[in-house]
LOTOR-180970 format. One record per residue (C-alpha): x, y, z; residue in one letter. Coordinates in steps of 0.5 Angstrom, whole numbers, padded with zeros to 4 digits, always signed. Last residue first. Layout:
% LOTOR-180970
XYZa
...
% end
This chain:
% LOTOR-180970
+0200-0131-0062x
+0195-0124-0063x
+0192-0127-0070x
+0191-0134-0067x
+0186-0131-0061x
+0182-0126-0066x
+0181-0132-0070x
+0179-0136-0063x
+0175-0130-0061x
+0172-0129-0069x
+0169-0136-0068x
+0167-0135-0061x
+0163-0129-0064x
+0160-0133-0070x
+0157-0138-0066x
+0154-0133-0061x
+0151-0130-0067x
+0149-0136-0070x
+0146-0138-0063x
+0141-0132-0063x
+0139-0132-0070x
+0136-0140-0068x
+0133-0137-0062x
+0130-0131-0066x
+0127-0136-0071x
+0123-0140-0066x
+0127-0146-0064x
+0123-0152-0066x
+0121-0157-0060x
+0123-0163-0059x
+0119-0170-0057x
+0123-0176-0054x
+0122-0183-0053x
+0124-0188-0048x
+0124-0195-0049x
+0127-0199-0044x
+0130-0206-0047x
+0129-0212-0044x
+0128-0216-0051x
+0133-0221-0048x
+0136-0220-0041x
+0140-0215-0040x
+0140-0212-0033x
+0135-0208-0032x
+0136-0200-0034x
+0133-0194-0030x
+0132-0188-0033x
+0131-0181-0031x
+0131-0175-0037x
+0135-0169-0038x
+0131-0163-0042x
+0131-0163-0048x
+0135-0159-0053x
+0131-0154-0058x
+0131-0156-0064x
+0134-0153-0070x
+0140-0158-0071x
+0139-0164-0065x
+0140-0165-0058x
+0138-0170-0054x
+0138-0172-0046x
+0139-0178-0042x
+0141-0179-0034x
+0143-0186-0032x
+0141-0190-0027x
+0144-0197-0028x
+0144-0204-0031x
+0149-0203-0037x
+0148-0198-0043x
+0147-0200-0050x
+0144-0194-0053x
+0139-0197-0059x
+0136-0190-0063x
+0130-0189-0068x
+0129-0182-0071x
+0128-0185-0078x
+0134-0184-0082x
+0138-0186-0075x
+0139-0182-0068x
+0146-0181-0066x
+0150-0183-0061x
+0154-0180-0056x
+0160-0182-0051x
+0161-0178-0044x
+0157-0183-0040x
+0153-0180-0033x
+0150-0175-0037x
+0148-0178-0043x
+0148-0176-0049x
+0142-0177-0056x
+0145-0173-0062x
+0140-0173-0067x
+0142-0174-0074x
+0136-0177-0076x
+0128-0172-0074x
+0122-0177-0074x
+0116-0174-0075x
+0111-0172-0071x
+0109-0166-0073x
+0108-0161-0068x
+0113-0165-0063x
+0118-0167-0068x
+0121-0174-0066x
+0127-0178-0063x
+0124-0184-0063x
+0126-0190-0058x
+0132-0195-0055x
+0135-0195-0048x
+0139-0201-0045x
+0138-0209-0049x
+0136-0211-0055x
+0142-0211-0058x
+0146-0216-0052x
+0141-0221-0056x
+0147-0221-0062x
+0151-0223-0056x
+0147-0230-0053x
+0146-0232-0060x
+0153-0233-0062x
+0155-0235-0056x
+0150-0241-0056x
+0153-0243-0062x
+0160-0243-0060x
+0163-0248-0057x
+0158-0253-0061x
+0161-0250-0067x
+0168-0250-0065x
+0166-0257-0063x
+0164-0259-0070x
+0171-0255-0073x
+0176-0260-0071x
+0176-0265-0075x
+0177-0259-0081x
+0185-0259-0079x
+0186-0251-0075x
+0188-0245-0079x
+0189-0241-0073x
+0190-0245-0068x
+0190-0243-0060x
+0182-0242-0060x
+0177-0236-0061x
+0178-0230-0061x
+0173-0226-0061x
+0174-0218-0062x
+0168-0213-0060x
+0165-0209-0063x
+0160-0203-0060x
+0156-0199-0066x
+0155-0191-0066x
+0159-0189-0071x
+0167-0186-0071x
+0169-0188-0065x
+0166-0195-0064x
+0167-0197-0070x
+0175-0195-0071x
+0176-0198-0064x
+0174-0205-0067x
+0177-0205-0074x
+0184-0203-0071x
+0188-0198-0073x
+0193-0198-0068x
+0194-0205-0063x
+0196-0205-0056x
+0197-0212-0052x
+0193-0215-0048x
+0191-0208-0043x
+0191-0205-0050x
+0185-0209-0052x
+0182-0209-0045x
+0180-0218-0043x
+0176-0223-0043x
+0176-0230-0042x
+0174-0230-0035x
+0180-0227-0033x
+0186-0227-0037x
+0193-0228-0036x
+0196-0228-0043x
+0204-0227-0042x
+0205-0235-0042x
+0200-0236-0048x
+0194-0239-0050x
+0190-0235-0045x
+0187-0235-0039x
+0181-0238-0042x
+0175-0242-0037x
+0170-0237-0040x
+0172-0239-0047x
+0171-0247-0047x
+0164-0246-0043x
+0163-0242-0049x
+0156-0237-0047x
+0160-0234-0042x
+0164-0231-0047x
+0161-0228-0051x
+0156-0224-0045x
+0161-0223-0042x
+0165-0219-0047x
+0159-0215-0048x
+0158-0215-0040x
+0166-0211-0040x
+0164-0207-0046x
+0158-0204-0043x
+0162-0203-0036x
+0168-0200-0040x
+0163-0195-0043x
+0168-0188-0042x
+0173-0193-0046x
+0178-0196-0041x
+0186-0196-0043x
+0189-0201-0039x
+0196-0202-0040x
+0201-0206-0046x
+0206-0204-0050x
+0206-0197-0047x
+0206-0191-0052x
+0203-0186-0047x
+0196-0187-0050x
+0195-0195-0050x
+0190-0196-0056x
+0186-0203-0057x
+0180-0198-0052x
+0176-0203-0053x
+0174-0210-0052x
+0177-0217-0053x
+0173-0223-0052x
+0178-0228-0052x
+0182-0235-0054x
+0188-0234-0058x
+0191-0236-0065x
+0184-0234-0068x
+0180-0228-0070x
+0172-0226-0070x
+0169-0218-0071x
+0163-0218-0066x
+0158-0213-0068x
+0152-0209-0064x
+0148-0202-0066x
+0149-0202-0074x
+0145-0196-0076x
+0148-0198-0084x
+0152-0193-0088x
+0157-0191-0084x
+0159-0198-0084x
+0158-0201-0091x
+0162-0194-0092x
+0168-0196-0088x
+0167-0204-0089x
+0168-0203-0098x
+0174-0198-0096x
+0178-0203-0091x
+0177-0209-0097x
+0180-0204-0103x
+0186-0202-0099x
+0186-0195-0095x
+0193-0192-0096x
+0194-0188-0089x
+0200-0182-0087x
+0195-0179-0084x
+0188-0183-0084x
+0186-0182-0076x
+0189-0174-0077x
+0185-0171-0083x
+0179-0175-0080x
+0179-0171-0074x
+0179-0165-0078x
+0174-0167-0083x
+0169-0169-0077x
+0164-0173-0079x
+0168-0180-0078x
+0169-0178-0070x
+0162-0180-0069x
+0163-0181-0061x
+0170-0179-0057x
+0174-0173-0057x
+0179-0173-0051x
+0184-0169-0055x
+0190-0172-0056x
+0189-0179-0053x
+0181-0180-0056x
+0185-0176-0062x
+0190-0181-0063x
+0185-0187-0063x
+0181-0185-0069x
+0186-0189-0072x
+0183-0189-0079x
+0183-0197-0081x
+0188-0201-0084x
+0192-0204-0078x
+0187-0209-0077x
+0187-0210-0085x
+0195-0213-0085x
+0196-0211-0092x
+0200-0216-0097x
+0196-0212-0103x
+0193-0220-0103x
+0191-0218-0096x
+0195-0220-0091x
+0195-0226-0086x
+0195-0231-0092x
+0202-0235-0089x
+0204-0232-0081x
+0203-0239-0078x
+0205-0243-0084x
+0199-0249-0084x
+0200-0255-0078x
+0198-0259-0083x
+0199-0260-0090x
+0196-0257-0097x
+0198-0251-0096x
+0193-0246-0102x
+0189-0246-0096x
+0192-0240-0093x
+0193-0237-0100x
+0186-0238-0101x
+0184-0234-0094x
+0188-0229-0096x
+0184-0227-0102x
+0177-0227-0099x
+0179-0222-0093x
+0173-0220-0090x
+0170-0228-0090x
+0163-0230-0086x
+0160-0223-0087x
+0153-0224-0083x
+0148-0218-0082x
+0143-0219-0077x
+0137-0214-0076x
+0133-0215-0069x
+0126-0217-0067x
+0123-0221-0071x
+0129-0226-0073x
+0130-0226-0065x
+0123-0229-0065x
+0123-0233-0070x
+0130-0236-0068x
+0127-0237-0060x
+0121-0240-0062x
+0124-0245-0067x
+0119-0244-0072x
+0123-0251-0077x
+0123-0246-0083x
+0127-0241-0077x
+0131-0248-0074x
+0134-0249-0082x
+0134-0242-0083x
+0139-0239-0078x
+0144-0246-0078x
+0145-0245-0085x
+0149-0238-0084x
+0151-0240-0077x
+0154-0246-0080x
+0158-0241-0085x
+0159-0236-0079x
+0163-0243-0076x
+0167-0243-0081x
+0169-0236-0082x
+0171-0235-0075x
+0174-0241-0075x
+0179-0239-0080x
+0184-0234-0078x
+0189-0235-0085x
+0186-0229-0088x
+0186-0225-0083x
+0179-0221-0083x
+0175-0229-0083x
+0170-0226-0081x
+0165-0221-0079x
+0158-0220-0075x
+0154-0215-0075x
+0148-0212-0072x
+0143-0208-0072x
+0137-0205-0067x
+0130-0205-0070x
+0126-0199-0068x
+0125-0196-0075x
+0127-0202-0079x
+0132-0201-0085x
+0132-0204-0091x
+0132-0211-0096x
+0131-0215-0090x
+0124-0215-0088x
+0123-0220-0083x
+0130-0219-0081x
+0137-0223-0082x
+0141-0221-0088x
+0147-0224-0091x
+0154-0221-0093x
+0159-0222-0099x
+0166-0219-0101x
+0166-0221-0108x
+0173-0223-0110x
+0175-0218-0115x
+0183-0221-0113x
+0184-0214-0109x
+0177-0216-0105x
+0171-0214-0108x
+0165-0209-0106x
+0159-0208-0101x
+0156-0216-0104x
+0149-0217-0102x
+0145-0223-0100x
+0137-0222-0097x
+0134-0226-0092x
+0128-0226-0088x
+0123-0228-0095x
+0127-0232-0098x
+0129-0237-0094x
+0130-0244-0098x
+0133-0239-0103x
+0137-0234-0099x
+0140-0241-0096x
+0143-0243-0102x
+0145-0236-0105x
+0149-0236-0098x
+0152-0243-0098x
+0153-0242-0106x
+0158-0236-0104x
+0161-0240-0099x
+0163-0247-0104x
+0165-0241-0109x
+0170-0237-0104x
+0172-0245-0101x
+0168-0248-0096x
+0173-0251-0090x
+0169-0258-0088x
+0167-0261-0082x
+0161-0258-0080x
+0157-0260-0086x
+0151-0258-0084x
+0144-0263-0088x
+0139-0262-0083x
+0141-0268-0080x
+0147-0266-0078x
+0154-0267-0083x
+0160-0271-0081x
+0164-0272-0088x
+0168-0278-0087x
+0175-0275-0086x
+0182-0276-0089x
+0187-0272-0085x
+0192-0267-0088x
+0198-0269-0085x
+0200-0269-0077x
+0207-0269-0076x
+0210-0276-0074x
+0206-0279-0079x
+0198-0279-0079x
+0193-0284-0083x
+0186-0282-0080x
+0181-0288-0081x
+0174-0286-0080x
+0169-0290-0076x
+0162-0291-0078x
% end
């Protein structure tokens, strides 16, 4: 069937026959909030039994914030499963993201239901959550334009006229200040200088707690207006407009942001939509790009355990829906060959020696990278690590430390992980009195020293 497409000397909104796989996708169409939330329902209902739909509270305009779970057993928390998030659509007016998340969505089920082999077997293996809109209100400003190109600033903000990727706690001023750099969320002082001066909006706030509430392992927050996968740190620290500022997992990151990009052939041959751009391979350092504060993508690594990266993914923000199938097909694979990205590195329990059980809120610590995670509800932890030998050891209130264990990580390659398991050992009442004592004496010297200044 051929489309007609009228056109003056600008593009206007074109008239488009509906391009829809055979699995009954419909690529070439923005869904409003309603039309996206029949998706989700929809799905859920054909794959009920791997899929779960949530909301994690309302935009400004009380439009539901929604999310959809991938996992054999959606309605929780899976000991040993690594999570991971993707979100959408956090300017309002950068619409691919939301779009092909959509597509992902319908994508997901259809080849489950159909025993695509690789589908079931991620589906097995991992926790995805999927929120293709975090900034609902702004999106329907955008679309509210009728005529292509669409204002490139209109619908950015959320309805409180806020950019949400300036809104976040900018635990960056304390990685310049002090060094400081894993579970930053947990410590009042450090939380006390990110959120100076801030006024959360009701869409940052949902994200915050669905993101300290979840063990997320892995994310991908998805952008538009250029083309790259962008990883931490977002922050410069001398004030520069632009440096590198690597994270103490700059290797980790830098194959995460491969992992992306050279899963979209569009992508990986990218040096960017500008003159000043100048990426290579379709990646690049945050603050290298330009430097941003109060960013999602440093908040999530700083305060929790998960690693995100921004995607940009095309020179257009809000381009005409005939361009949408081939952003799904550039993307498709990229989608996938990230998410498996989780299952890679070290996972394993942290565990009671005597009872077996296991012991959340374990801090597993490298000797060779000096950034910590922590051990979820059940014990269970994921440290995305590059290939590499690296020294673990852990830690944990009560506990006598472990000692420093030996492990050699692969290259990633899907379900790759090494598994490493740790028992420890409850210290005895004396070694517990004995390290309140030494607590409390480093706690008067440092008074003792403040009082003398």
């Amino acid at each position: 069937m051929y489309c007609l497409i009228f056109t003056t000397l600008m593009l206007l909104s074109p008239v488009l026959c509906t391009k829809t796989s055979q699995d009954g996708i419909i690529f070439n169409k923005y869904h409003n909030h309603e039309q996206m939330l029949k998706v989700l329902h929809d799905t859920n209902a054909k794959c009920k039994d791997i899929t779960k739909v949530y909301s994690i509270g309302k935009s400004v305009k009380g439009r539901e914030l929604a999310v959809i779970a991938f996992s054999k057993s959606p309605e929780f928390h899976q000991p040993g499963v690594p999570e991971i998030k993707y979100i959408g659509n956090m300017h309002g007016n950068e619409v691919v993201g939301r779009a092909v998340l959509i597509d992902f969505v319908q994508y997901l089920c259809i080849e489950y239901l159909k025993g695509n082999k690789e589908i079931l077997e991620f589906i097995g293996n991992t926790s995805l959550h999927i929120m293709p809109t975090m900034n609902p209100d702004g999106f329907a400003i955008a679309d509210s334009q009728e005529d292509w190109p669409k204002d490139y600033i209109k619908g950015r903000y959320n309805a409180n006229g806020v950019d949400l990727n300036r809104n976040f706690p900018d635990f960056d001023k304390v990685v310049c200040e002090f060094k400081k750099n894993s579970h930053l969320g947990y410590f009042r002082k450090y939380v006390a200088i990110a959120t100076k001066g801030l006024v959360l909006q009701p869409e940052t706030t949902a994200i915050i707690e669905w993101i300290m509430d979840k063990s997320f392992v892995l994310s991908a927050n998805f952008h538009g207006g250029d083309m790259v996968a962008n990883y931490p740190y977002d922050t410069t620290c001398n004030g520069k407009s632009r440096e590198y500022n690597a994270s103490p997992d700059d290797r980790i990151f830098r194959q995460l942001a491969h992992a992306y990009s050279n899963g979209n052939d569009h992508m990986s041959k990218s040096t960017g939509c500008s003159a000043g751009d100048n990426f290579k391979d379709g990646i690049t350092n945050g603050a290298m790009w330009y430097s941003v504060s109060g960013g999602m993508q440093d908040f999530n690594y700083l305060a929790t355990n998960c690693f995100e990266l921004t995607i940009e993914m095309g020179c257009e923000k809000f381009p005409p829906p005939s361009d949408l199938p081939e952003y799904w097909r550039e993307n498709k694979h990229a989608l996938m060959n990230y998410a498996l990205q989780a299952t890679c590195g070290v996972k394993g329990f942290v565990r009671d020696s005597a009872t077996g059980e296991g012991i959340p809120r374990a801090v597993v610590m490298l000797k060779d990278v000096h950034h910590a995670v922590w051990t979820a509800e059940h014990g269970d932890y994921w440290r995305l690590l590059a290939p590499g030998t690296y020294h673990v050891m852990v830690e944990a209130q009560g506990y006598e430390n472990s000692v420093y264990y030996e492990v050699d990580v692969p290259e990633c390659t899907p379900y790759s992980a090494v598994t490493l398991d740790i028992n420890l050992n409850k210290e005895t009442s004396y070694e517990t009195s004995q390290r309140y004592k030494e607590t409390m004496k480093h706690l008067r010297d440092a008074l003792k020293a403040i009082r003398e200044d």
